[in-house]
Structure formats: C-alpha cells, structure tokens
Residue, then its C-alpha position, 0 to 999 in steps of 0.5 A: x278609792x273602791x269608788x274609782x274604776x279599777x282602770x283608774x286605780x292602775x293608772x293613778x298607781x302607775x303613774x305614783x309609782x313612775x313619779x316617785x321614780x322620776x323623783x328620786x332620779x332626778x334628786x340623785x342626778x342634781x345631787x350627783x351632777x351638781x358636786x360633778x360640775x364643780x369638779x369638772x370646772x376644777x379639772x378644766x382650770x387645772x389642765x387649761x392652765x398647766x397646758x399654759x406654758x405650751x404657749x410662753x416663750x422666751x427668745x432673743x431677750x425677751x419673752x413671746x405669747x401665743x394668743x391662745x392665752x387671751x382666748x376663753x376656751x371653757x371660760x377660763x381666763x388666763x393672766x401671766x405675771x413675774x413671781x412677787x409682782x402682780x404687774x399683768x404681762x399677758x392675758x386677761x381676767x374678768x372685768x370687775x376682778x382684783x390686780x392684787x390678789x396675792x398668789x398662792x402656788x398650786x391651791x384652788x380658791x374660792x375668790x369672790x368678787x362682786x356677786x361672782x364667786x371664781x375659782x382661782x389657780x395660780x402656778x408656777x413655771x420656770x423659764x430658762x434664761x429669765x424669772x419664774x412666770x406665774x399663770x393665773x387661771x380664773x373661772x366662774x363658778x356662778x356661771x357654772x351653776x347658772x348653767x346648771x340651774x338652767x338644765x335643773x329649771x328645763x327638767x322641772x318644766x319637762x317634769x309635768x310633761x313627763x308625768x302627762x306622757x306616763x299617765x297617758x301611757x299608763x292608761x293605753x296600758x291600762x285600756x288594752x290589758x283591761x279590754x277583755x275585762x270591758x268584754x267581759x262586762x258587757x257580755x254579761x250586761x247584755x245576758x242580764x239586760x235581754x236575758x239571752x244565755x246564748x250570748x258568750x264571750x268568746x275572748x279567743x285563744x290566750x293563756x293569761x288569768x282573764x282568758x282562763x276566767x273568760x273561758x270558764x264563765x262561757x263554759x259556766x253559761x254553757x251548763x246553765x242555758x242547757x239546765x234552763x232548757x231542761x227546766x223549760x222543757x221538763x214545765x212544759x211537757x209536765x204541763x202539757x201531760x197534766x192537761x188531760x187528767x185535769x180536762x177529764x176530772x173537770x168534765x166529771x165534776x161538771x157533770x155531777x154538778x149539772x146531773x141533780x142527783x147529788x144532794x147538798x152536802x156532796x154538792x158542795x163537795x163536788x164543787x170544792x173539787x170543781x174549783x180547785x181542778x178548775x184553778x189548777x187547770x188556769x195554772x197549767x194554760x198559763x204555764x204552757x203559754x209561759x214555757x213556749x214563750x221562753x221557747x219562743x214558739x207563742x206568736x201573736x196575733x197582731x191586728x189594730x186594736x181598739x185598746x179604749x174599747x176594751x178597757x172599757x169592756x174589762x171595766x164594766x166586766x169587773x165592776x160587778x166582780x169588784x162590787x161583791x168585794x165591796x170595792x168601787x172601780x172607776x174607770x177614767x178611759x180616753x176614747x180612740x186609742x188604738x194599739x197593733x196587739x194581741x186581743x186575747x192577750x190584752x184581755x188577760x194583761x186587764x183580767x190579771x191586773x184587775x183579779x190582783x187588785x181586787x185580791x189584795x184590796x181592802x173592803x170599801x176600797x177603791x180601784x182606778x182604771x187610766x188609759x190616757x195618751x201620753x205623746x206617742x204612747x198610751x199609758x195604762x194604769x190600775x190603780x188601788x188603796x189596798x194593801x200595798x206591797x212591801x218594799x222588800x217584797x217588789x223586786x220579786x213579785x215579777x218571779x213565777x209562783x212567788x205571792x206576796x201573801x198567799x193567805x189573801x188568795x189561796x187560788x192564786x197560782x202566783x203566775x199572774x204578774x209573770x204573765x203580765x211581765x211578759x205581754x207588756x215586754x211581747x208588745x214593746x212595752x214597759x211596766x212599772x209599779x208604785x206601791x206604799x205599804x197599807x196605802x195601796x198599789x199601782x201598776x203602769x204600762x206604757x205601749x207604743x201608740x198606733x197613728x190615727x190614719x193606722x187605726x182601721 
C-alpha cells in the first residue's frame, strides 16, 4: 500500500468507501422493497376487489356486470360467484387456476398452482333482492417478484457502472486537489535536476494546507538562495584577497631559493614553505574559477579543438610524472577527434583526472588512457588498478574539499573532481565513474562530437 502513489490511495479509498455505501443502500433498498411489493400487490388486491361491486348490479330479475371486471387492471383477476357454489357468474382467473377452491371471506391466501403462487381474496356482498355474491380477486405474486427480480438484476448491471463512474470521479477529484501537490514536486524536481534555487513555485493566492506549504517552502528557497549567495560571494572575495598575500610569499620564496645564499638546511625549509604557499596558491585559482562559475561570470573560449591531439600531449606529459610513481600509463587515443571546447579547460579536466590517478594508485600499477568515437560523441575514459574508491564513499567525491582519503595526498585540496564536474557539464557533457574498492578507478566522460566537415 505505501508503494501506491497517494492519488492512487484516495481513489481506491473513495472508491471503497463509496461502494460499501452503495452496498448497504442497495441491500436496505431490496430488503425494504421486497416486503414493499407484497404489501402493495395485497392492497391492490384489497381495493380492486372491494371497489368490485361498483360494477354488479341486480335489475329487473336478474343481474348485470360491467365489463371492467374481465379487465386485468394491476394483474388482478376477478371471479364472481353465488355464496356456497363455485359455479363462475362472471369474470375471469388465470389458465391453469382451480374452479373449486373453497372460499374464505375476508382472508388472504397464498394459493399455489403449478410453479405460480397467487395471492387469493374472497369477499362477500349482499345484493338486495337476490343471494349474496362472492368476489374472488386472484393476483400473481410470481410475477411480482419477477418484476422485482428484473429491477434488482438492472441494478446489478448498473452496479459495475456505478463504481466505474465513482472511481472515474474520484480520480478527477483526486487529480485536481492534488495538482498543486504535482506542482510542487516538479518545481522541486527541477531545483534538484538543474540546481537553480531561482526556481519557485508560486501556487498563487489560496488558504488551504497546501498553498500555506507551497508558500512557506518559496519562502524557505528565498533564504537559502540568498544564504548560498552570501557563501558564494564571501569564497570569492576571501579568494580574491588571499591572492596577493600568497602572489607576495611566493615570489619571496622563489627568490631565496634562486638567490644561492641560503644553505641546505634552510634550503630545504625554504622549499617546504614554497610548495605548500604554491598548493595553496592552485587552490585559490580553482576556487575563484568555481565561485565565478556558480556566479555565471566564467565564459569560455570556445574554438574546434583537436581533442585527439591533446590527450595525446597530456599522455606523453604525464607519463614521465607517472613513471616516478612506478606506475605504467598507456595510452589508447583515436586520431581526429574534434570537439568546440575550451583548450585550457581541457587541459586541467586530463591534469586532474591524471594527478587523481596517479595520487591514489598503487606501485606497479597501471593507468589507461581511452579516447574513442562512440556515435556521435567522443568518450574519454581514465582508467586505474589503484585503490578504488568505497562504495559509500562515491556520491560524495563530487563535493568541494571532500577526499576520500587525504593521507594519500596531503597537497590535494579536494577541489579537483568538482572542477572536473563542472567542465564536463560547461561543455554538455556527462561523467560517470566505476570504482571497486582495492580494484581500481575509472572515470568516463562523454562529449558531444564536432562533425569532420566542422573540424578546421
């Protein structure tokens, strides 16, 4: 049941309720108009033959019937007789129906004859001047029922019917009080799927428990876009004021080290400070690139570019780096592969995915280079038998500053995959990565190809 959508819930709900409804109606209404019937077909009987008399009389020596006494008006047959004879004067009963049925005045009986139960009345009138008449009034009470039975199989067909229109019904209802539930959903869909917290969902003016939620979460967008703002701006002018200080320690460090009158030890102190200045320093430029690409300020360069070609560059550059590892990189590049990108872009999407490989490999391992046509895309693929990544681990590795395991690199800044994230997604791209803990690491990007007759 909390697998059905809350639509189908109501529905079925309403629809239970409404039958169960329709139900007891119906079994109160059959009960109710079965006893109903019979006691109708009685008064009938009761009145057709008291008013009988209307239509006998006795003049001139002898007696005279109205012919309204041979009609079946409400299926009641009337049968005149002299009291103590069953010798019919007048009238009519039905074929099959005993002539010798005794009477008894004033009583209704339930007479059966054949597979035909009748309701039977007999009465007793005088008539001045000549012998008392009895008046037989017969009515069948199977055809009665008959005609109930038909109203009762009429509401059975119907019956499906009526729950089809009470289901249809209920999902209208259903549909339209849950629509600005629908509107609510997809907003949010869309906040999460383009991650744009400009979106809201604006129901309009109402005052019900769902406009109350829709508002309160526009307004509850409100003060988080304006809190990510902050944070946005506040990295990126901490960034852009921390850029001097750190432009002014690395200039001084790279003179110490270039002027030759330091000796070892501090040398090498020197040069301590120098590459950690120097891995802050990447970590501010990859932060400002970050924050104004969030602002939407960092507009590419885009031109043909020969992306064979620069794998190729990043192959041969890394495979020195990767060697001092004691980790092989092959390299499996298609020639002539074009792509519109950025170039330098391009460039840090292989140096991070490379420095990420060889950062958490392992000695005498192995990294693959792809870059392959797949239809009208170009996949690239970096590929390693390194450490792998935990399964736990993968949803968060695209966040900023987050590090699987920062013992493995403490000059990492954790930035690297998030800058990765989004030059794929920059150029309307799509990465994925496969990762088997202690088996090893690839990461797949696809990119929309440039035709041939495009490339130059």
């Amino acid at each position: 049941m909390r697998k059905m959508s809350l639509k189908t819930r109501l529905v079925l709900l309403h629809t239970g309720l409404m039958v169960l409804v329709m139900c007891v109606m119906f079994s109160l209404l059959f009960s109710i108009s079965s006893n109903e019937i019979l006691s109708n077909v009685q008064n009938t009987l009761e009145e057709r033959v008291s008013k009988s008399m209307e239509d006998i009389e006795y003049e001139n020596s002898r007696l005279e019937f109205d012919s309204d006494l041979m009609e079946l008006d409400s299926g009641v047959y009337l049968s005149v007789y002299e009291e103590g004879s069953t010798e019919l004067l007048y009238g009519k009963i039905p074929y099959g129906f005993s002539y010798d049925l005794p009477f008894e005045n004033g009583r209704i009986r339930t007479i059966s004859s054949g597979a035909t139960d009748y309701y039977v009345l007999d009465m007793t009138f005088p008539i001045e001047n000549y012998h008392p008449l009895v008046v037989r009034g017969i009515v069948s009470i199977t055809d009665a029922e008959r005609d109930f039975r038909y109203t009762v199989y009429l509401a059975l067909i119907l019956f499906p019917v009526l729950i089809l229109l009470t289901a249809v019904c209920g999902y209208l209802l259903s549909r339209r009080a849950l629509l600005p539930v629908s509107q609510i959903t997809k907003t949010v869909q869309k906040i999460q799927k383009e991650r744009d917290l400009s979106k809201r969902i604006r129901l309009g003016s109402g005052s019900d428990e769902i406009y109350t939620m829709a508002k309160t979460f526009d307004e509850l967008l409100d003060t988080i876009e304006a809190g990510v703002k902050r944070e946005k701006q506040f990295t990126s002018d901490v960034a852009h004021e921390l850029r001097t200080p750190i432009s002014v320690v690395l200039m001084q460090c790279e003179e110490l080290l270039n002027g030759g009158h330091l000796d070892e030890e501090r040398y090498k102190e020197v040069e301590v400070i120098y590459r950690k200045v120097k891995s802050m320093s990447d970590m501010i430029s990859q932060l400002l690139l970050l924050s104004r690409a969030d602002q939407g300020r960092e507009k590419l360069n885009l031109e043909a570019l020969d992306f064979s070609e620069l794998g190729q560059m990043a192959a041969d550059e890394w495979k020195d780096i990767a060697a001092e590892a004691e980790i092989s990189l092959e390299a499996d590049i298609e020639k002539g592969l074009y792509l519109m990108a950025d170039q330098t872009l391009m460039i840090r999407l292989w140096s991070n995915l490379l420095q990420n490989a060889i950062c958490y490999g392992k000695k005498g391992g192995h990294i693959w280079i792809s870059l392959q046509k797949a239809g009208e895309n170009i996949k690239m693929s970096v590929k390693d038998d390194g450490i792998g990544i935990p399964p736990d681990a993968l949803p968060h590795i695209w966040e900023r500053f987050y590090q699987v395991d920062p013992s493995r690199n403490s000059e990492s800044s954790g930035l690297g995959l998030s800058m990765v994230k989004w030059i794929v997604e920059a150029h309307h791209g799509q990465i994925s990565v496969e990762s088997e803990l202690g088996q090893g690491t690839e990461f797949i990007c696809v990119f929309p190809a440039l035709p041939q007759g495009n490339s130059r």
